[in-house]
C-alpha positions in Angstrom: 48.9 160.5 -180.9 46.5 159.4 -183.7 45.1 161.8 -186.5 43.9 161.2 -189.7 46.0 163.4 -191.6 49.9 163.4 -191.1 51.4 166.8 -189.7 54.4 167.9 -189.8 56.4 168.9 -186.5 55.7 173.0 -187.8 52.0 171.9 -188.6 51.2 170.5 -185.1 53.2 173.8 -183.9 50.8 176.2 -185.8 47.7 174.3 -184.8 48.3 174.5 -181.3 49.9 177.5 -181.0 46.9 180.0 -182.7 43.2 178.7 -181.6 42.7 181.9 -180.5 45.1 185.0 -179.8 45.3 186.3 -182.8 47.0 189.4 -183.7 44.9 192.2 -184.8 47.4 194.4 -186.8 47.6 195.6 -190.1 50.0 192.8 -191.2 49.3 190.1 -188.6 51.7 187.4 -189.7 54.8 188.9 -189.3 54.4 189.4 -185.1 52.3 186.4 -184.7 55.1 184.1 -186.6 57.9 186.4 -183.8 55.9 185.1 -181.0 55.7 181.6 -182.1 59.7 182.3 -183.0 60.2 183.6 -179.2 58.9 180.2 -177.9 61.2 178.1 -180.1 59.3 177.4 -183.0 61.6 178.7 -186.5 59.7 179.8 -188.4 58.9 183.5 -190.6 55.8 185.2 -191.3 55.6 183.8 -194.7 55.9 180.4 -193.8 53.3 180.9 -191.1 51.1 182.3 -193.8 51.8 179.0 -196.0 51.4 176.5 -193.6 48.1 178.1 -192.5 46.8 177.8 -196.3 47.9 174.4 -196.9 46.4 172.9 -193.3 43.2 174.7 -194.7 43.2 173.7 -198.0 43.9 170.0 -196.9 40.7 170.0 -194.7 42.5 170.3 -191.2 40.9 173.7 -190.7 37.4 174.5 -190.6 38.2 177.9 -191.4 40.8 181.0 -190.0 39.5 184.0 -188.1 37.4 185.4 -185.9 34.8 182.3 -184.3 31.5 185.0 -184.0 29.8 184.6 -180.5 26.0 184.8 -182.4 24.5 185.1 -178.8 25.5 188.7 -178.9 24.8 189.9 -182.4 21.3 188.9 -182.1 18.1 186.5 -182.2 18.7 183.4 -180.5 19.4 179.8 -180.0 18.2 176.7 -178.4 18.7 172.8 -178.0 15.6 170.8 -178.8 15.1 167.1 -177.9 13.0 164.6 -179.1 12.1 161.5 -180.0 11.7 159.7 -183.8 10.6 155.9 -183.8 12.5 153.6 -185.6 9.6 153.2 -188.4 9.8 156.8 -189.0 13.1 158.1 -187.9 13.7 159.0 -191.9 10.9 160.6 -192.4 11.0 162.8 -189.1 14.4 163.9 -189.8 13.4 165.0 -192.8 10.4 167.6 -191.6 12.6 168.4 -188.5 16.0 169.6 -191.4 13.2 170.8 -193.9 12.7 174.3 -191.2 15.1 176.4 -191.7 15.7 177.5 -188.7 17.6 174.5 -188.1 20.9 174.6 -188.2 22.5 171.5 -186.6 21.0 168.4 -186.2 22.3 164.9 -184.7 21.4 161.5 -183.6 22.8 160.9 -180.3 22.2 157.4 -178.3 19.1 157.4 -175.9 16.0 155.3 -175.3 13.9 157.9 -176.1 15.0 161.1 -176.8 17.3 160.3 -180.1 17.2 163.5 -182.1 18.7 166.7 -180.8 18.8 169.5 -182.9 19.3 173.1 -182.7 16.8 175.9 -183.6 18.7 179.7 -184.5 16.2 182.5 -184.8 16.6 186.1 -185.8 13.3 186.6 -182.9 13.5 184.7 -179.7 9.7 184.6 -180.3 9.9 182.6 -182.9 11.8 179.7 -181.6 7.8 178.6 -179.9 6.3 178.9 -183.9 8.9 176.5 -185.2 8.4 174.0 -182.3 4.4 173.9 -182.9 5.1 173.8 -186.5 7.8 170.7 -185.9 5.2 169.4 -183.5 2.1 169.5 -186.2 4.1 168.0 -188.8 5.9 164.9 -187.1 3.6 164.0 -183.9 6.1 164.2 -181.9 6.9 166.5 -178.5 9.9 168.6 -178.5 11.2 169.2 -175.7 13.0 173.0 -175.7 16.7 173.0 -173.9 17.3 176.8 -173.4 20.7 177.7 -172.1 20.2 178.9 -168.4 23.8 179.6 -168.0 26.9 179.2 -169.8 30.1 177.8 -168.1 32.4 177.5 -171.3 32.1 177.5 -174.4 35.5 176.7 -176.0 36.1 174.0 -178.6 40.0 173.9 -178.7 41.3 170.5 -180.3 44.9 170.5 -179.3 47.0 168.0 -182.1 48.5 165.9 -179.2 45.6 166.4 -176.5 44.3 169.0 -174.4 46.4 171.1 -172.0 48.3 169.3 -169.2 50.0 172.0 -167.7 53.5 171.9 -169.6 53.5 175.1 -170.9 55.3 174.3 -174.3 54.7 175.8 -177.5 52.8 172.6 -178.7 50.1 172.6 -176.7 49.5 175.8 -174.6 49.3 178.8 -177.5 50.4 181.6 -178.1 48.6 184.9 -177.3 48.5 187.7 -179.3 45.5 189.9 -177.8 47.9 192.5 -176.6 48.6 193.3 -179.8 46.1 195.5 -181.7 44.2 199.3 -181.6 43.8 200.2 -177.9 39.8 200.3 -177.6 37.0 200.6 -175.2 33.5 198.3 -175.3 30.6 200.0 -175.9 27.5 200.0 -174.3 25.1 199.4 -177.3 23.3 196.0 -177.9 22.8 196.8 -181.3 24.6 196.7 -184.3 25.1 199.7 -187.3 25.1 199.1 -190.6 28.8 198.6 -191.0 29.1 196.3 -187.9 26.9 193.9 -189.7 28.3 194.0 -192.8 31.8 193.4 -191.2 30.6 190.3 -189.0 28.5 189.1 -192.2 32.0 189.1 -193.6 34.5 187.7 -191.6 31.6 185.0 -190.1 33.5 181.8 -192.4 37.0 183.2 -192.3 39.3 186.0 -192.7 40.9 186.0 -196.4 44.6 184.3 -196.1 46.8 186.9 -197.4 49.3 189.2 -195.8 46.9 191.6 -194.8 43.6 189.7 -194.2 42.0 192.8 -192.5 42.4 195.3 -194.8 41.2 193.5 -197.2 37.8 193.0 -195.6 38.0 196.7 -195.2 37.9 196.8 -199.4 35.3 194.1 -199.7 32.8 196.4 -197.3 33.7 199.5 -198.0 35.7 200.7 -195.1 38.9 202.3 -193.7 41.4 199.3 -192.1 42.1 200.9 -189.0 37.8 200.9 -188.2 38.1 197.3 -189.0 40.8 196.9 -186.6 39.4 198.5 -184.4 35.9 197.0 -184.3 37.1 193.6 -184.6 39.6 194.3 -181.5 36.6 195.9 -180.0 33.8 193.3 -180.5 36.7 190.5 -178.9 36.8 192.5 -175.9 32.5 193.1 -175.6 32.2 189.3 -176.1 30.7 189.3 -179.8 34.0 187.9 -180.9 34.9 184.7 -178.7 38.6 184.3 -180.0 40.5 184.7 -183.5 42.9 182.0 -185.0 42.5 179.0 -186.5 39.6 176.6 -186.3 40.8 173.1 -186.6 38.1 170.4 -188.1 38.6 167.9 -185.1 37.1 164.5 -187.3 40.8 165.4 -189.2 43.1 165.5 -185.8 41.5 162.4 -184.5 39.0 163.2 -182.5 35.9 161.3 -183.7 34.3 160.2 -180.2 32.3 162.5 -178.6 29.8 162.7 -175.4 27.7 165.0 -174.4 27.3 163.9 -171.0 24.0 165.2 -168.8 23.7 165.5 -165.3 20.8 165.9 -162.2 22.8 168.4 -160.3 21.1 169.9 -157.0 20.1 172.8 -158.2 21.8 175.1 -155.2 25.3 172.7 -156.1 24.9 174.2 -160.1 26.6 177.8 -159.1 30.1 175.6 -157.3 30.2 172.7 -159.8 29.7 174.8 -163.3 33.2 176.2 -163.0 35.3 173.2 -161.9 34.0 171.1 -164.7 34.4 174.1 -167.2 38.1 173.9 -166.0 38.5 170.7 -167.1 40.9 171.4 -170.1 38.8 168.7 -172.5 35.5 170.2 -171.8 34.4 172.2 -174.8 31.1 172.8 -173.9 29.2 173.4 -170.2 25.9 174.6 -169.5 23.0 174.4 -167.3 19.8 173.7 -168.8 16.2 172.8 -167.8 14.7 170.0 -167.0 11.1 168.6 -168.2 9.2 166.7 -165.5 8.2 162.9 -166.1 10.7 162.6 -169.3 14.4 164.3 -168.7 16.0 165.1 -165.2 19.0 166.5 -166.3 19.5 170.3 -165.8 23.9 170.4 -166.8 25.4 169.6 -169.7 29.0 169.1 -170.5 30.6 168.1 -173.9 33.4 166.0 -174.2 35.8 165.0 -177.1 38.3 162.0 -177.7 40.3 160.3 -180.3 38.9 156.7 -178.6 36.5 155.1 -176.9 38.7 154.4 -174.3 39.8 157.8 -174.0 36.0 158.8 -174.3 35.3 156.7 -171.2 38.6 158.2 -169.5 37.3 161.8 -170.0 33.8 161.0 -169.1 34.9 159.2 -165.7 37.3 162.2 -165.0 33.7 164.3 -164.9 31.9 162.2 -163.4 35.1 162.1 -160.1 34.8 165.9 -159.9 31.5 165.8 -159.5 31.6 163.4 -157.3 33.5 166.1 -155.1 30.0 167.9 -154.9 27.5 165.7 -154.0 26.9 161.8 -154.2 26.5 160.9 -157.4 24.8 158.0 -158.3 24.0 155.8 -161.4 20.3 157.5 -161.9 22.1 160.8 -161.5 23.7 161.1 -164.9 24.1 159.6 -168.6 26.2 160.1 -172.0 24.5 160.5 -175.2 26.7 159.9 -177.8 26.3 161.2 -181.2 25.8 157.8 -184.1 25.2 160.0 -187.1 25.1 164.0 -188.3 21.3 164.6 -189.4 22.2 168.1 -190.5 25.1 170.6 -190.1 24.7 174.1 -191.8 25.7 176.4 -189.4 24.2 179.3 -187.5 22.6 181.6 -190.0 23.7 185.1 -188.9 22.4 187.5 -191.7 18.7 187.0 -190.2 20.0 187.7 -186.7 22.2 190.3 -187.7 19.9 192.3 -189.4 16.5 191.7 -186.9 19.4 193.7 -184.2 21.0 196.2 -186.8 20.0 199.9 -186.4 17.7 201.7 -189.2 20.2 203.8 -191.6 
């Protein structure tokens, strides 16, 4: 196992053991750190504490907390392709990162289509306007990716690889979600005033302290227990996809990524999108559309390693189970792997929150 940062054995432990499953209780630390004591790890709820604020402030997390599903607070999302010669790659990327709108951007490796970015919009409407204005300004077509379906969406970067099937402590988890308010989903597609305040909140982290979620309760003016019991509440409805910690996967060693793209029959898409979302190193797996006369592919799945060669071993593994579906040939698929972030700023939720908030 190769990483970037050194880790000790209760580091790797913590990391592995709390990418999602998260205890929502008053004091979550103290039952979380009994769980991860029950599977052999020593180790008390103040150490658990500590060791998540050091990995964090060292850079090996991204953040801890809840990781906000924006699909279901509001507005929307779509993958854009296109292409920016070589004479005025610069200069596109610049009007393409100068909208808004866009919140990630990346040059991935393709004969034409070399910049893929991502548009977030707080009206679905909208996502056409920014296109044509991207369009007027650059010369270039875009070529719009909606998501169709989703398969998985789960970026778990386990310290020594992705789940084999062992069970330990190391690398399957540790799952909390039992703990917590007993609650029932709600019907509404909306969000009240103090729902968006509270995801506007805990969007980049929960505070690490004893009691993270009370004290979002003081920062937004609200009782713990409703905090608990939304949060617990929006995990189960979907707005929530998991709570834990959020490794940053460039700092465990895993700097090779491909987002590999297939031409699957489209009456094979239903069968295949699950088994490849089972693959444990999948992170990503959608279907998408294609665009006649310049791409083919309709499925997309994302792949990490911490080498090319165990790039090319994940990407062969997909391409084997697909393989189990229909005949797959050479013209049937490619990887476009990503040379260099163009822009990385995040989804911007306040706009979508508040376009699907209810009037006070």
């Amino acid at each position: 196992m190769s990483t970037d940062v050194d880790l000790t054995e209760r580091e790797r432990a913590v990391v592995n053991a709390f990418q999602g499953g998260f205890p929502v209780t008053e004091r979550p630390f103290e039952p979380a750190a009994t769980a991860m004591r029950d599977r052999g790890v020593d180790i008390t709820a103040d150490e658990l504490l500590e060791t998540i604020r050091d990995l964090d402030e060292r850079g090996v997390l991204s953040r801890f907390g809840p990781l906000v599903n924006a699909q279901e607070i509001g507005g929307a999302a779509t993958l854009v392709a296109m292409h920016a010669p070589e004479e005025r790659f610069d200069e596109i990327v610049e009007q393409v990162n100068a909208h808004r709108e866009v919140a990630h951007n990346y040059e991935r490796e393709h004969p034409h289509l070399n910049v893929w970015f991502v548009v977030s919009v707080a009206d679905e409407d909208r996502v056409e306007d920014v296109l044509a204005e991207i369009e007027d300004e650059t010369g270039q077509e875009t070529y719009n990716l909606p998501k169709q379906r989703e398969f998985r969406v789960e970026a778990k970067f386990y310290v020594d690889g992705p789940l084999d099937g062992e069970g330990d402590v190391e690398r399957a988890g540790v799952d909390c979600t039992d703990l917590g308010p007993d609650v029932v989903p709600a019907d509404s597609e909306t969000l009240s005033p103090a729902e968006r305040d509270l995801v506007l909140e805990v969007q980049d982290g929960l505070p690490l302290t004893e009691t993270p979620y009370a004290d979002v309760a003081d920062t937004i003016g609200r009782e713990t227990e409703w905090v608990l019991e939304t949060i617990k509440r929006f995990e189960r409805e979907g707005k929530i996809r998991r709570i834990g910690v959020v490794p940053n996967h460039y700092a465990l060693g895993y700097t090779e990524n491909g987002m590999t793209v297939w031409n699957v029959p489209d009456d094979r898409v239903a069968e295949v999108g699950p088994e490849i979302a089972a693959l444990p190193f999948v992170t990503h797996c959608y279907e998408r559309p294609r665009h006649d006369g310049v791409w083919p592919y309709n499925f997309f799945a994302m792949t990490h390693g911490r080498s090319e060669a165990e790039s090319r071993r994940r990407i062969e593994q997909v391409r084997e189970r697909m393989d189990d579906y229909w005949d797959v040939t050479a013209d049937d698929w490619d990887t476009l792997h990503s040379t260099q972030i163009l822009k990385k700023t995040g989804i911007r939720l306040d706009e979508r929150a508040d376009a699907n908030t209810e009037a006070e």
